[in-house]
C-alpha positions, 0 to 999 in steps of 0.5 A, spaced: 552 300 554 553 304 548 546 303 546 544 305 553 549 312 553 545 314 546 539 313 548 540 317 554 543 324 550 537 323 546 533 323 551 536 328 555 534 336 554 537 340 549 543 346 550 541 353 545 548 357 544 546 362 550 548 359 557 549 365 561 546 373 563 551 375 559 551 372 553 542 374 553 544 380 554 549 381 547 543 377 544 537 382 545 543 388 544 545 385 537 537 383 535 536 392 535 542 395 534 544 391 527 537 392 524 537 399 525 545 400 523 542 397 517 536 402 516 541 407 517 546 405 512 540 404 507 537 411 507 545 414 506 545 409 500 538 412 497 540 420 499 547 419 497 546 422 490 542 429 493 548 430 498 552 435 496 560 434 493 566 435 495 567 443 495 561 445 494 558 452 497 552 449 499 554 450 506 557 457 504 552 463 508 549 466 503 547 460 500 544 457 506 541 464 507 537 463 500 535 456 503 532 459 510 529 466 507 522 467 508 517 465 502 514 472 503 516 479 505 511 485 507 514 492 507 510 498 509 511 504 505 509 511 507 506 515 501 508 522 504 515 520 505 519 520 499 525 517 501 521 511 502 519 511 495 523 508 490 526 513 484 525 512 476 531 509 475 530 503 481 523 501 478 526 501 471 531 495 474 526 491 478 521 491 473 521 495 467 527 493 464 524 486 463 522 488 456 524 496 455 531 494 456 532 488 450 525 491 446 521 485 447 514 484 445 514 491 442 516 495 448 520 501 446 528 500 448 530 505 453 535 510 450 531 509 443 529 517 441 526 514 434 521 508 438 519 514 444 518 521 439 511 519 438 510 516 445 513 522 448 509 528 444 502 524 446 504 527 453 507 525 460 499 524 462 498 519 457 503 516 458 504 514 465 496 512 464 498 507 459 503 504 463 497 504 470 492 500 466 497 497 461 497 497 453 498 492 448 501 486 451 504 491 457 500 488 463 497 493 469 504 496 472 508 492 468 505 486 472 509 490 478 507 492 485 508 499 484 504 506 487 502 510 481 507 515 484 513 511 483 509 509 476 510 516 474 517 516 476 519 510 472 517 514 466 519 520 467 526 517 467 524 512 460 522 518 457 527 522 459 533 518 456 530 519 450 530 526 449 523 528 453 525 534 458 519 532 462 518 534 470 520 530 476 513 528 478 511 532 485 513 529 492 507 526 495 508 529 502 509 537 499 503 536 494 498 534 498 500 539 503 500 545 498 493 542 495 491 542 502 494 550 504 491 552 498 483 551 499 484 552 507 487 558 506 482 561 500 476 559 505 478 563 511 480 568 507 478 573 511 472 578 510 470 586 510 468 587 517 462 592 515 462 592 523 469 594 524 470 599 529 463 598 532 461 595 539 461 587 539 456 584 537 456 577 538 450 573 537 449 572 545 450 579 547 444 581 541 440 576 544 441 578 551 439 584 550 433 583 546 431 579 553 432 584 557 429 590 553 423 585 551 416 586 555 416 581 560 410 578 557 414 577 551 420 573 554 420 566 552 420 561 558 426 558 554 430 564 554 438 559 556 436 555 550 436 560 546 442 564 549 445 556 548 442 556 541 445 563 539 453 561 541 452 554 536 450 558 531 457 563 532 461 557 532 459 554 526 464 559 522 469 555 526 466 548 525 465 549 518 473 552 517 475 545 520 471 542 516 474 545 510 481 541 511 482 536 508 480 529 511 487 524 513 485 520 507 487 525 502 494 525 505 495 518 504 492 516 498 488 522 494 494 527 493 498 522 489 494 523 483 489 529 485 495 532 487 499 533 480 494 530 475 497 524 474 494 519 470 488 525 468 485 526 476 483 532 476 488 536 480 485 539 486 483 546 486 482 546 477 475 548 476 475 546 469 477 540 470 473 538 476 466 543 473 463 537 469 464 532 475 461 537 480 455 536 476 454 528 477 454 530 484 457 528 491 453 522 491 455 520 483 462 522 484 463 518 492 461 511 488 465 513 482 471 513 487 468 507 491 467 502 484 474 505 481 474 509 473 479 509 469 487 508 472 483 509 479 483 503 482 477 501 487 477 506 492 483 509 490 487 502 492 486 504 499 481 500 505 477 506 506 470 506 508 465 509 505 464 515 509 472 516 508 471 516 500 465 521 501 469 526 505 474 526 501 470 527 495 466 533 498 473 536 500 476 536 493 469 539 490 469 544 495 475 546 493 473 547 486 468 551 487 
């Protein structure tokens, strides 16, 4: 009988330790749920050490602030409004201070009257040349980002803790308007009338005139043309005035150097300066302007087009002459 009994249990099928639903289900629950617990307490472990300590600002607002600010900024500035335009002494902090404050690289210190005597007495032009197209170990701007106007401040105010007694350069806004009044005014001055206290007589009302005393054989079939022909001719005085303005281009970028003669641009208006450019010609000087000569950037360091640069430049030697 025992024989028999082992035989059978042997033979019999064999129990695993689920018996019912719910003991399947906690089992295929445990089988996910364990190994992702475990994944999780593994990548804490890993990242332990980059989480920030016990009472740490790293969750202080400015401190997250400084994490999420944008990798780069734009800002937009109005070269004829001053306000926008940073002052001497705010170019000295973001940039020149760099060297001018602690004397490196040879750079003369601010305050240091001995280091800026022989600089100062080779003139304020030379000077804020030098500090646009860069000298000696000085980059370009300082390696900046600064317009020529806010250059021209920047020494100003260096030079001037050292003794110099140089002028604030001219706002931007006010030169370019007095270059431009000066031109325009002196094109339309107004001119002796040798016809003053005289019946009018306009181009039209000559024309009309020579038709109706003409003989008739004399009258040209095209006599309207005519008539329309003689009213442009007496509106181009008019057209040429307008055109005498200076071109928008001037106000936005041209007059920052043109305008007071900063970095040696002939100001506008100085015929000694402008004479022996006048001679290369209009075409000479508009791709001298386009390529860029001297402190002047390429186009002035605008995006101007070619005709823009050419307008200017004819503007700028009309003034001259």
């Amino acid at each position: 009988m025992t024989q028999a009994h082992e035989t059978n249990e042997m033979d019999g099928p064999h129990e695993g330790p689920i018996k019912t639903p719910k003991q399947l289900v906690l089992a295929v629950l445990y089988a996910f749920v364990v190994p992702i617990f475990g994944i999780i307490l593994l990548v804490m472990y890993v990242t332990a050490e980059k989480r920030p300590a016990a009472g740490s600002d790293a969750f202080d607002p400015k401190a997250i602030a400084e994490r999420i600010r944008p990798v780069g900024t734009v800002e937009v500035k109005d070269a004829s409004d001053v306000a926008s335009l940073k002052t001497g002494d705010q170019v000295f902090a973001a940039q020149c201070s760099a060297c001018h404050a602690s004397g490196a690289l040879g750079a003369p210190k601010l305050g240091d009257a001995d280091a800026w005597s022989a600089r100062i007495k080779t003139g304020l032009e030379t000077l804020v040349h030098s500090a646009i197209a860069g000298k000696g170990q000085m980059p370009p701007q300082g390696g900046g980002d600064f317009s020529d106007f806010e250059i021209a401040r920047a020494v100003v105010y260096m030079t001037n803790k050292a003794g110099a007694k140089f002028a604030e350069p001219t706002a931007p806004s006010a030169a370019a308007s007095g270059a431009a009044a000066a031109p325009t005014t002196a094109s339309v001055a107004p001119m002796p009338d040798p016809n003053a206290g005289k019946p009018a007589t306009t181009p039209t009302a000559v024309l009309n005139a020579q038709v109706r005393d003409a003989p008739p054989n004399a009258v040209p079939g095209n006599a309207p043309t005519q008539v329309a022909a003689a009213t442009a001719t007496a509106a181009t005085p008019a057209s040429a005035t307008a055109a005498a303005a200076a071109p928008p281009l001037y106000a936005q970028t041209c007059a920052v150097c043109h305008a007071a003669g900063i970095a040696g641009a002939p100001k506008v208006g100085d015929k000694a300066a402008w004479a022996p450019r006048i001679a290369q010609g209009v075409d000479g000087l508009t791709a001298s302007a386009i390529k860029g000569k001297g402190a002047m950037p390429p186009r002035g360091g605008s995006s101007a087009s070619d005709a823009e640069i050419k307008a200017v430049v004819s503007y700028m030697v009309a003034a001259a002459k």
